[in-house]
C-alpha positions in Angstrom: 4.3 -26.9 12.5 7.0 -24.0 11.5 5.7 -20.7 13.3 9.4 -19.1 13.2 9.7 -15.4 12.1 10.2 -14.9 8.8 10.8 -12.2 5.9 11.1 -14.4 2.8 9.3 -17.5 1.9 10.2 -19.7 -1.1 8.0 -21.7 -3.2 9.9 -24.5 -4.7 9.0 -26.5 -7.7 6.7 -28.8 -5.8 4.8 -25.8 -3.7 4.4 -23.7 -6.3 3.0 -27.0 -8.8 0.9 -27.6 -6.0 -0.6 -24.1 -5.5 -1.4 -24.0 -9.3 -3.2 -26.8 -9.0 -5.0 -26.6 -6.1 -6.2 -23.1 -6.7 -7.5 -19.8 -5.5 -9.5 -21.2 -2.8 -6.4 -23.6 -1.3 -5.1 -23.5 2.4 -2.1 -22.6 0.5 -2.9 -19.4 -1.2 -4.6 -18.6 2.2 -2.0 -19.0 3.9 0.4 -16.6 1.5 -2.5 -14.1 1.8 -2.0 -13.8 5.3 1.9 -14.1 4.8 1.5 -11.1 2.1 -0.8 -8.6 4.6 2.1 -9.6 6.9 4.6 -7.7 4.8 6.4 -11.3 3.7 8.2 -11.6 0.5 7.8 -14.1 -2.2 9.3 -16.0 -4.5 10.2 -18.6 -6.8 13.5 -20.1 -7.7 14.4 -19.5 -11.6 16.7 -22.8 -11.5 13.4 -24.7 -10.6 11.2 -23.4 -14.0 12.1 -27.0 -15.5 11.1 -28.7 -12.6 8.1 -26.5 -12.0 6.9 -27.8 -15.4 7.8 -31.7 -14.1 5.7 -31.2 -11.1 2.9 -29.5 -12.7 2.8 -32.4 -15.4 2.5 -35.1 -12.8 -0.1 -33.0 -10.6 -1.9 -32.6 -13.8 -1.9 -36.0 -15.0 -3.3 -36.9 -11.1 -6.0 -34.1 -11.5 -7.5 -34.5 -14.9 -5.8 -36.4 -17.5 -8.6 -35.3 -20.1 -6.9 -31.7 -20.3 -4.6 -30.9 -23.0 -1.4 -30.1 -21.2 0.2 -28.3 -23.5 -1.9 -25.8 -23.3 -1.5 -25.1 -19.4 0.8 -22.8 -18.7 1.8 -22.8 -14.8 3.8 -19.4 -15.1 0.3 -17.9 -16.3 -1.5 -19.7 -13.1 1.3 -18.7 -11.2 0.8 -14.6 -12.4 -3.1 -14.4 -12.1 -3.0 -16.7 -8.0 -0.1 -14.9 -7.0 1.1 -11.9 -9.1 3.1 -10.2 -6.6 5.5 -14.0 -6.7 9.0 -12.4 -7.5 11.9 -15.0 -9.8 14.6 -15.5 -6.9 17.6 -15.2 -9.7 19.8 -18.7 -10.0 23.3 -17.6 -9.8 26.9 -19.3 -11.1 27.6 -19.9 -7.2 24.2 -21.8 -6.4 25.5 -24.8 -8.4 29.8 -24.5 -7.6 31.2 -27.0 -5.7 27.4 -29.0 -5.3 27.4 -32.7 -5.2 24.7 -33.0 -3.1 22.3 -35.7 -4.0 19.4 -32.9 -4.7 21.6 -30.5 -6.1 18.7 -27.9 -6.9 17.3 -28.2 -3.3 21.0 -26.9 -2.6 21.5 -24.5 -4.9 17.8 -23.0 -3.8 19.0 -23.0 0.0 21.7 -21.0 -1.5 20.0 -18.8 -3.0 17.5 -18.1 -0.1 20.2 -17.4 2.0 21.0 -14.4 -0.7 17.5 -12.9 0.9 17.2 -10.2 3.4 16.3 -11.7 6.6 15.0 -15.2 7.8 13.7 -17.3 4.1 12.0 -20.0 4.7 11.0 -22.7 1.9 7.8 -24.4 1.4 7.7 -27.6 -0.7 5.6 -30.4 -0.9 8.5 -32.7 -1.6 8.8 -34.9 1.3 12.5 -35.8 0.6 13.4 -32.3 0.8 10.6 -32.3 4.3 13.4 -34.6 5.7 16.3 -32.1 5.1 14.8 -30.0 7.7 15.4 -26.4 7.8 15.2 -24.2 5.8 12.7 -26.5 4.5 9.1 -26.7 5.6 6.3 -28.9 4.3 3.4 -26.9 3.0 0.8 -28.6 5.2 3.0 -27.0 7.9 2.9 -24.2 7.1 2.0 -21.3 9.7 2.3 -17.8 9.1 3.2 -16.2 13.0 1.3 -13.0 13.7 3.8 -10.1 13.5 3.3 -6.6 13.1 3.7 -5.3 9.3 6.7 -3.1 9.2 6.5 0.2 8.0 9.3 1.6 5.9 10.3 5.4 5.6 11.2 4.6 1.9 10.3 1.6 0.2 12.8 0.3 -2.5 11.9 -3.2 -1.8 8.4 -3.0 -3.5 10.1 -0.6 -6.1 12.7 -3.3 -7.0 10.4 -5.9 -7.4 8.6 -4.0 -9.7 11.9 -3.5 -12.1 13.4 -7.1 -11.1 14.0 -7.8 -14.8 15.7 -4.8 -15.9 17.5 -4.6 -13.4 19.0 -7.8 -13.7 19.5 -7.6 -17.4 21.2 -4.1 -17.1 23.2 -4.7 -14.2 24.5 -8.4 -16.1 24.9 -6.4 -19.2 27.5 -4.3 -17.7 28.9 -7.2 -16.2 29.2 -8.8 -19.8 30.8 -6.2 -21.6 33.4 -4.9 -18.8 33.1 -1.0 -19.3 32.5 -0.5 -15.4 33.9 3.3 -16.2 32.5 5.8 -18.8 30.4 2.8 -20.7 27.8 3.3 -23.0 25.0 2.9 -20.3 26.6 6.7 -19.4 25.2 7.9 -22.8 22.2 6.4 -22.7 21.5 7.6 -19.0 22.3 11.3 -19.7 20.4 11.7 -23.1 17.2 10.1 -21.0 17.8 12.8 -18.3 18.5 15.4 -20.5 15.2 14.8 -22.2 13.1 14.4 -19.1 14.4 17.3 -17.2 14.1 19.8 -20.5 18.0 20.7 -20.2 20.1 20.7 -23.3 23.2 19.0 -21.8 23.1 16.4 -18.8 26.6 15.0 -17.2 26.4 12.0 -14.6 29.1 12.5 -11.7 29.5 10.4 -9.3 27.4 11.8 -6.2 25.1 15.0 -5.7 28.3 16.3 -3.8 30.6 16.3 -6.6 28.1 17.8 -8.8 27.7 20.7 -6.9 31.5 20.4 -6.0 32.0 20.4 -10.6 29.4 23.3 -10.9 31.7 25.7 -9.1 34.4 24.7 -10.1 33.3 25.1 -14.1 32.3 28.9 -12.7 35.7 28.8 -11.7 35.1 29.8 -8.4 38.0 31.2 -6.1 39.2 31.6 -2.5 37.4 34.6 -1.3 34.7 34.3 -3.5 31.1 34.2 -2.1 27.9 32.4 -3.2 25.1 33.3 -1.5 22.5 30.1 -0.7 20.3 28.5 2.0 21.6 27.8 5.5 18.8 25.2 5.9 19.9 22.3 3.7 22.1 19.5 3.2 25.7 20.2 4.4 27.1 19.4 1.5 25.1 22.5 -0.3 27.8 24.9 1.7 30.4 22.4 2.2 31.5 22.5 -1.6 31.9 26.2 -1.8 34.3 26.1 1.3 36.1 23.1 0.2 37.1 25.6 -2.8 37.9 28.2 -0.4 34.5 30.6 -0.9 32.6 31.6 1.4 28.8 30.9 2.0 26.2 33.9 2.3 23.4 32.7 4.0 19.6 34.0 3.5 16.9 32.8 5.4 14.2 31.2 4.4 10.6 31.4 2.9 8.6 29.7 5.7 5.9 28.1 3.9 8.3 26.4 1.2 11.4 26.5 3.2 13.3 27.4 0.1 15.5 31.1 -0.3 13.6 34.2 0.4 14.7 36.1 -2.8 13.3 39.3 -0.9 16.3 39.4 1.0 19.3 38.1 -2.1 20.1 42.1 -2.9 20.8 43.1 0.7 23.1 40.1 0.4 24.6 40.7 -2.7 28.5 42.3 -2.5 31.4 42.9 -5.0 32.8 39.5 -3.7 28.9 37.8 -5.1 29.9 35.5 -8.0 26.7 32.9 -7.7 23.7 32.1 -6.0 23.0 28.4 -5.3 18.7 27.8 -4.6 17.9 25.2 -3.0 14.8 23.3 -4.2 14.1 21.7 -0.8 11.8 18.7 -0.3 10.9 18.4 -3.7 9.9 21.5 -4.4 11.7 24.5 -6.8 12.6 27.7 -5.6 11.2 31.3 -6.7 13.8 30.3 -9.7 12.4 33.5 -11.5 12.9 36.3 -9.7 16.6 34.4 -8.8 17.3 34.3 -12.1 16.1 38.0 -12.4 18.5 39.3 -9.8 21.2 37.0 -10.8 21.5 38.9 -14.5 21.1 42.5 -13.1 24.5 41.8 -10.7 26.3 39.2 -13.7 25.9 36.2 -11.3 25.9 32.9 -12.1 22.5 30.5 -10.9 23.5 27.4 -9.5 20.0 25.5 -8.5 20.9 22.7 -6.1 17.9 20.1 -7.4 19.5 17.0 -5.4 15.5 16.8 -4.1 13.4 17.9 -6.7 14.5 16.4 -10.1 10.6 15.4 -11.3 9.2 18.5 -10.1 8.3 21.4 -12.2 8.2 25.4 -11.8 5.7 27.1 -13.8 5.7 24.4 -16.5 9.3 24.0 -16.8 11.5 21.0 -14.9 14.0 21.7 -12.1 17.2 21.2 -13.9 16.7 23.2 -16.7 15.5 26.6 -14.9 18.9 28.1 -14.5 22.9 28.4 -15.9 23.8 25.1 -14.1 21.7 22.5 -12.3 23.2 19.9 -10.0 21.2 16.9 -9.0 21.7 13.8 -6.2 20.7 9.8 -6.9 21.4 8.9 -3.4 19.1 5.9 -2.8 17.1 7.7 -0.6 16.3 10.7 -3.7 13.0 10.0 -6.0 15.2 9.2 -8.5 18.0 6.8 -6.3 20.7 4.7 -7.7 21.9 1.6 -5.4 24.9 3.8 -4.6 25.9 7.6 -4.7 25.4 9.2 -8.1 24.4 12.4 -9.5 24.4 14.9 -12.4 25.3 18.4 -13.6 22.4 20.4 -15.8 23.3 23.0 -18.0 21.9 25.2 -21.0 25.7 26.0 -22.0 27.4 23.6 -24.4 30.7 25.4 -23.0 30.1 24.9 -19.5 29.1 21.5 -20.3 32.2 20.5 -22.2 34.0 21.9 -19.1 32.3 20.2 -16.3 32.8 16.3 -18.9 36.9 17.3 -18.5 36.1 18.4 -14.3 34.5 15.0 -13.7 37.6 12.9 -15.3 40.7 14.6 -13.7 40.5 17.7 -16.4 41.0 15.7 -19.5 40.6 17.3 -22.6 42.1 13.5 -23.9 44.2 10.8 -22.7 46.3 11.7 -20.8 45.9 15.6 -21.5 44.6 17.3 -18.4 44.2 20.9 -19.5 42.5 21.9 -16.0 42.0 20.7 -12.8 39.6 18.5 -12.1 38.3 15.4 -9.9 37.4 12.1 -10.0 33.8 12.3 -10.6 32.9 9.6 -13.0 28.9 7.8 -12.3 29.8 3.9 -12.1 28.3 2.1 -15.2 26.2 -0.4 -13.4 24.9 2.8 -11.6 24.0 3.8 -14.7 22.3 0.2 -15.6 20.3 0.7 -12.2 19.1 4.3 -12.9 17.9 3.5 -16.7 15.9 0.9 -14.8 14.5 3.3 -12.3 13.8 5.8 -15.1 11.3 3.8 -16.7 8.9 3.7 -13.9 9.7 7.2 -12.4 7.0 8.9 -14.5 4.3 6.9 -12.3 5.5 6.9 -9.3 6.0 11.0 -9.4 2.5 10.5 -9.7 1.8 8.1 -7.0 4.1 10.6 -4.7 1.2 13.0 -5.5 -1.3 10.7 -4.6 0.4 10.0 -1.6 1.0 14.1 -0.6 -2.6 14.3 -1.5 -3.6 11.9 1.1 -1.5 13.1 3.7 -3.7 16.7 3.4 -6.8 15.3 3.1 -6.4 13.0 6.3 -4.1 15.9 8.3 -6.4 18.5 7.6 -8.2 18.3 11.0 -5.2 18.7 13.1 -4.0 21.2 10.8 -6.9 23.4 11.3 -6.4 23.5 15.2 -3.0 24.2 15.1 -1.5 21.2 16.5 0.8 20.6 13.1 1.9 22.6 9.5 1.2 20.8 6.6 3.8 21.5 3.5 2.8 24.3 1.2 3.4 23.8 -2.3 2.7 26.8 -4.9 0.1 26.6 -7.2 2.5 27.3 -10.5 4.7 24.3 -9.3 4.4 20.2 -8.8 6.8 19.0 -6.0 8.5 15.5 -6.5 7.6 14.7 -3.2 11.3 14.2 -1.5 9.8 14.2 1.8 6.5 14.8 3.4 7.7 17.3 6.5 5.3 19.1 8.9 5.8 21.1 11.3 5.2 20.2 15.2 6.1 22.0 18.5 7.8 19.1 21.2 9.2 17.3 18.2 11.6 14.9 20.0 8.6 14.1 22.3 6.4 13.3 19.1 9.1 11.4 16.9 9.8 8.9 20.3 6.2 8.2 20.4 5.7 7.6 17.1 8.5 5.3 17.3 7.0 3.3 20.3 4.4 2.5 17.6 6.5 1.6 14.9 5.9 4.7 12.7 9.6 5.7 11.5 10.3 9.5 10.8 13.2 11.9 10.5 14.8 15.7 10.9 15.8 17.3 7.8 17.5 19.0 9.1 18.3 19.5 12.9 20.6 22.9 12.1 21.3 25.3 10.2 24.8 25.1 8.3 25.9 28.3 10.3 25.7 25.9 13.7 27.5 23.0 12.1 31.0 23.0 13.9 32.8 22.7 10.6 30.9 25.6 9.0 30.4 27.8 12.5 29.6 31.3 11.4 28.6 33.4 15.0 25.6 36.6 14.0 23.7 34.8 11.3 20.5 36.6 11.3 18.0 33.7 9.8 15.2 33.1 12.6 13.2 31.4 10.6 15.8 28.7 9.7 16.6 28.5 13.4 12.7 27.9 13.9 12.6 25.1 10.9 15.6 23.4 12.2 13.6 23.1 15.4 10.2 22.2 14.0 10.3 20.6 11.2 9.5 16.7 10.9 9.1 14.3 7.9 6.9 11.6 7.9 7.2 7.9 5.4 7.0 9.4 2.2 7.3 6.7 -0.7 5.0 5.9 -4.2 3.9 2.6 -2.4 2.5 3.9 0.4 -0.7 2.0 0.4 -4.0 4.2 2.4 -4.4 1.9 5.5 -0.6 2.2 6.3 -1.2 5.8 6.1 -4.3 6.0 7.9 -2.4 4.4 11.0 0.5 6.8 10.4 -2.0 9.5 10.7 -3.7 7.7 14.0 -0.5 7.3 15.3 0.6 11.2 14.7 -3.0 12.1 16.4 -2.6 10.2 19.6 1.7 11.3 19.7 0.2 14.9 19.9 -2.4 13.9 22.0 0.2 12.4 24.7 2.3 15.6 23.9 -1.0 17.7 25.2 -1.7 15.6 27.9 -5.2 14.6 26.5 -6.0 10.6 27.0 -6.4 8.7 24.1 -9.7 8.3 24.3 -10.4 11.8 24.5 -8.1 12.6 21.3 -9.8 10.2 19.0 -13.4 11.6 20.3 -12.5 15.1 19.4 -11.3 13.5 15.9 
């Protein structure tokens, strides 16, 4: 009996023959119920399918020879017992260098070990029994009782939703060899381009550099300042003072956490050549009245979307609200790549054309650099992953609602007596949902307890840019970015959040600020 800890479990040939034909109601497909709840992957090996078909013919011809085979299809028995089974890819490596007498149950123990974690298989091929682990017979089989994990992002789930593209995309770009600047680049910034609304779209190859490209197609010099948000991402501020400007910080709106544009004109001197929003969490800034004060002085609107590509302002899409947009695909984004990536926005088929010669060392051609520039390019199989992504992002902006939705509904109660903030989102705009962050007094207390009981959460961000020893400016005058940097806390935020996982989230966040209180347990979930 195998009760070892596992993340993966494998269905050969055999297994999965036998679970099509023992059915619904098997030990089996109990037993990968209760390894699914458990948060266990799996899978089936794609080197096996001709085998599958072998196994399922003799199984059949045991079970009921009347039945035309032909017209049984195991994959389809396979998708309506177990549709969340993933295809474990067979790779050229599986097979190199096997001369095993079973060389598929080899090449499958490679493959498993491609998994992340412990995989374990399950066959009902008793040779294969004999080999011992990883191999485990299916009468053996034991799932152990852990605790589901829960995950602050989920690309797991995501990924096995898009398996096939992905594959296909990533082995297309294998194929044809253009890892730089191939076509997959074209494709990726027309689809962008037409989601976001913007006329021109350029992939570069992080959110950093296309922030870093947007200035410098402004052509932004020492001494200049831009005036932004001190409560952001580093590299927000860090890209104006790599090009030797200077940051002007305004404080923050403290419901949306995004530039106050009430205080942009005290701000505002003859040194101004851009302001640079922040559209933090998901959620646009006041892009309008930017924009507004922006033409009176002749400045230049930079909207730093790395968090909010998906989201909307009054109808329109983040990206395509301002002179230049810049956006982020860190994995971690609504829209990730498996890698850094990112893109420039812009209405201006000038400023475009500059910021295409910015991202490949300033070349106007081959070998003709006509400007300085950096090297900025979005890998190709970047590219393959994103188109992938793209297809799906659509529904799960929506699920992120869903998921926001649920997080009010359910953290109403402690909202109403003070103990947290919920996230404030205007009515004119949709928020893609970046994070979920409340706000909490004793945060460090609350974020250790809720790790105690395995509910991951984070601090975006901890500081203000004006305290970060690289950017240290001394008399900034933003309290309520000093009060956000202390307060704020973001909670697993993902489309596949399911609403028992959030319900204990929410449990656990009740009896973290119950503990913080001093009020028992007990006592907490009574007043609940």
């Amino acid at each position: 009996m195998i009760t070892a800890s596992i993340k993966n479990l494998v269905l050969d040939a055999s297994a999965a023959s036998f679970l099509c034909m023992q059915g619904d109601q098997s030990e089996l497909n109990r037993t990968l119920n209760s390894a699914q709840k458990k948060g266990i992957r799996i899978w089936t090996y794609a080197g096996e399918y001709a085998d599958l078909l072998r196994w399922f013919k003799v199984e059949k011809q045991h079970g009921s020879p009347s039945e035309d085979l032909s017209v049984v299809s195991p994959l389809k028995k396979l998708e309506q017992l177990r549709p969340e089974i993933q295809w474990l890819s067979a790779l050229t490596g599986d097979l190199q260098g096997n001369d095993d007498p079973d060389p598929i149950a080899l090449a499958l123990t490679r493959a498993a070990t491609r998994l992340s974690g412990q995989a374990w298989i399950a066959t009902a091929d008793q040779s294969r029994v004999q080999r011992g682990v990883p191999f485990v017979a299916v009468e053996d089989l034991v799932i152990p009782g852990l605790r589901s994990q829960i995950r602050f992002i989920d690309l797991e789930t995501q990924q096995d939703r898009i398996r096939t593209d992905l594959e296909e995309g990533i082995h297309r770009v294998l194929h044809h060899g253009r890892y730089v600047l191939g076509d997959e680049i074209d494709q990726l910034e027309a689809q962008l381009a037409e989601m976001s609304g913007a006329p021109h779209c350029i992939c570069v190859s992080s959110g950093t550099d296309a922030l870093l490209a947007a200035l410098m197609a402004i052509e932004l010099k020492p001494g200049d300042e831009v005036i932004t948000s001190p409560f952001t991402f580093f590299s927000t501020a860090e890209t104006i003072a790599l090009l030797g400007g200077v940051p002007i910080y305004v404080d923050i709106d403290p419901e949306t956490f995004n530039l106050d544009p009430g205080r942009i004109d005290a701000a505002i001197s003859p040194r101004t050549r851009a302001i640079m929003p922040v559209s933090l969490y998901g959620q646009c800034a006041e892009m309008d009245e930017i924009n507004a004060i922006a033409r009176h002085h002749t400045l230049r609107v930079i909207e730093d979307a790395a968090q909010s590509f998906g989201a909307s302002f009054h109808g329109r899409r983040s990206c395509a609200l301002s002179d230049l947009a810049c956006t982020s695909f860190f994995p971690a984004k609504p829209l990730g790549a498996y890698g850094d990536g990112g893109a420039c926005f812009t209405q201006d088929a000038s400023l475009a054309n500059r910021l295409r010669q910015i991202r490949d060392h300033g070349q106007e051609g081959r070998y003709h650099h006509t400007t300085l520039g950096i090297n900025g390019r979005l890998d190709t199989i970047q590219a393959a992953v994103l188109i992938a992504k793209l297809k799906i992002f659509p529904d799960e902006t929506v699920a992120r609602q869903r998921v926001a939705d649920r997080y009010a509904e359910l953290l109403a109660d402690l909202a109403e007596t003070g103990c947290i903030t919920l996230p404030v989102v205007r009515s004119y705009n949709t928020s893609s949902w970046a994070q979920y962050t409340i706000r909490v007094a004793d945060r460090e207390g609350i974020q250790q307890r809720l790790a105690e009981q395995g509910i991951p959460s984070a601090v975006h961000y901890p500081a203000p840019l004006y305290d970060q020893p690289a950017l240290l400016q001394s008399g900034q005058d933003c309290p309520e970015s000093d009060r956000a940097a202390r307060e704020v806390l973001s909670l697993p935020m993902h489309p596949y959040l399911d609403d028992a996982t959030q319900l204990k989230i929410v449990q656990s966040l009740q009896e973290a600020l119950a503990s913080s209180a001093g009020i028992q347990p007990e006592a907490a979930a009574q007043e609940a």
